[in-house]
C-alpha positions, 0 to 999 in steps of 0.5 A: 266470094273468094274468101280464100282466093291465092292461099293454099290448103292441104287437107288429109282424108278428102277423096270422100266424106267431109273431108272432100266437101271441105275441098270443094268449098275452099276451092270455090272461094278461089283456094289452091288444094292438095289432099290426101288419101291412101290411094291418089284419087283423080276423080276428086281431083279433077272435080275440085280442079273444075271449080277453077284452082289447081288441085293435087292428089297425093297418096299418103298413110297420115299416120306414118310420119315419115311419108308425111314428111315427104308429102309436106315437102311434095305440096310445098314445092308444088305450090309454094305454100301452105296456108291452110292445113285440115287435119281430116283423115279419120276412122272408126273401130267401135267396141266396148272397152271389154272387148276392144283389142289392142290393134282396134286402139292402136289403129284409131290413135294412129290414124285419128291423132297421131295423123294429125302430130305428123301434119303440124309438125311438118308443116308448122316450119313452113307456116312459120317461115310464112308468118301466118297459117291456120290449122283446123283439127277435125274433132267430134262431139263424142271427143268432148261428151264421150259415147259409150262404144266408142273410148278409142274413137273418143279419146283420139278425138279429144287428143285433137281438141287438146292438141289444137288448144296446145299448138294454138298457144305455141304457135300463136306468137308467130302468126298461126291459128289452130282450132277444131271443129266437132261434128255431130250426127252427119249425113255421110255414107258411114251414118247412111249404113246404120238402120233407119230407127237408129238414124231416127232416134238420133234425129229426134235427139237433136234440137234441129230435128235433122242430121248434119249436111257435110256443107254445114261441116265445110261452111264452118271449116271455111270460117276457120280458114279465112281471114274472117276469123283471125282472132279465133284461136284455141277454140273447139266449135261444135256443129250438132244442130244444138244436140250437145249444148 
């Protein structure tokens, strides 16, 4: 359909996961990709590439604001802007607040939310100069209901639902669109390594009666980018089969 065609986006955790579908479906609507991860990964590179765009992998620590710095900088002199940002790069350290060390809420507010402070703040000076961009927060449903386990995963996810409701009232005069997207139960390969009867009794809370497909997370995230939702600022939407209404 080309949704996306002669823009440019750069989203951070895509050599796999959510992040690399994202990748895929913007390119199949004609959209130019950089990506990140913590190693260069050409093997997603030359599979979004074949969809006919240009694609660059760049290795990158999303939580170390100075390489991020340089990695903006990189994708901006390589192809010329960025239109798009999608702040994607995630992990998970589960414990009860008991339990949990201060390196395992450390590591996940790095990584999980300070990412994403280091992305905008490099490339809202680019959108700004463009007049235009839209940044896409990838949140979680666990960021707006909590999950017992799981503080540090949800406070940092709710930190990107609230800094994405910020930078969407800042930024909103000139141009730039922030939203977040709050997955539920998706079928990746970290949901694919927890028991069968504990994958069971979540589908059989969800509405939908099924997990999540990564393409449900990038038809929405695609929605977000286009111009088919320049009125949509501010937003968190969630996609969970109706399992948090």
């Amino acid at each position: 359909m080309g949704l996306l065609s002669g823009k440019t986006a750069l989203i951070t955790g895509a050599a796999r996961g959510i992040g690399k579908a994202i990748a895929l479906k913007y390119a199949s609507e004609g959209c130019n990709i950089a990506f990140t991860d913590l190693e260069v990964n050409l093997d997603t590179e030359k599979e979004i590439a074949a969809l006919g765009v240009k694609a660059k992998s760049y290795a990158s620590n999303a939580a170390d604001f100075a390489q991020t710095e340089e990695v903006v900088k990189a994708v901006k002199e390589e192809f010329g802007s960025i239109d798009i940002l999608v702040n994607n790069a995630g992990i998970t350290k589960d414990g009860l607040m008991l339990r949990m060390t201060e390196q395992q809420w450390d590591a996940v507010i790095a990584v999980n939310l300070k990412s994403a402070f280091n992305f905008i703040h490099a490339c809202v000076p680019v959108m700004m100069r463009q007049r235009g961009g839209s940044i896409i927060n990838m949140a979680s449903v666990v960021g707006v209901h909590g999950n017992a386990g799981q503080a540090n995963y949800a406070a940092s996810k709710a930190g990107l639902i609230a800094l994405a409701k910020s930078i969407a009232q800042e930024m909103g005069p000139k141009g730039i669109r922030a939203n977040a997207i709050a997955p539920g139960f998706i079928e990746t390969a970290m949901t694919a390594a927890l028991p069968e009867d504990i994958r069971k009794e979540w589908c059989n809370k969800i509405p939908l009666r099924r997990g999540g497909q990564v393409e449900d997370i990038a038809n929405v995230a695609t929605f977000l980018a286009s111009d088919m939702s320049s009125y949509v600022s501010g937003q968190v939407i969630q996609v969970d089969g109706g399992m948090n209404m």
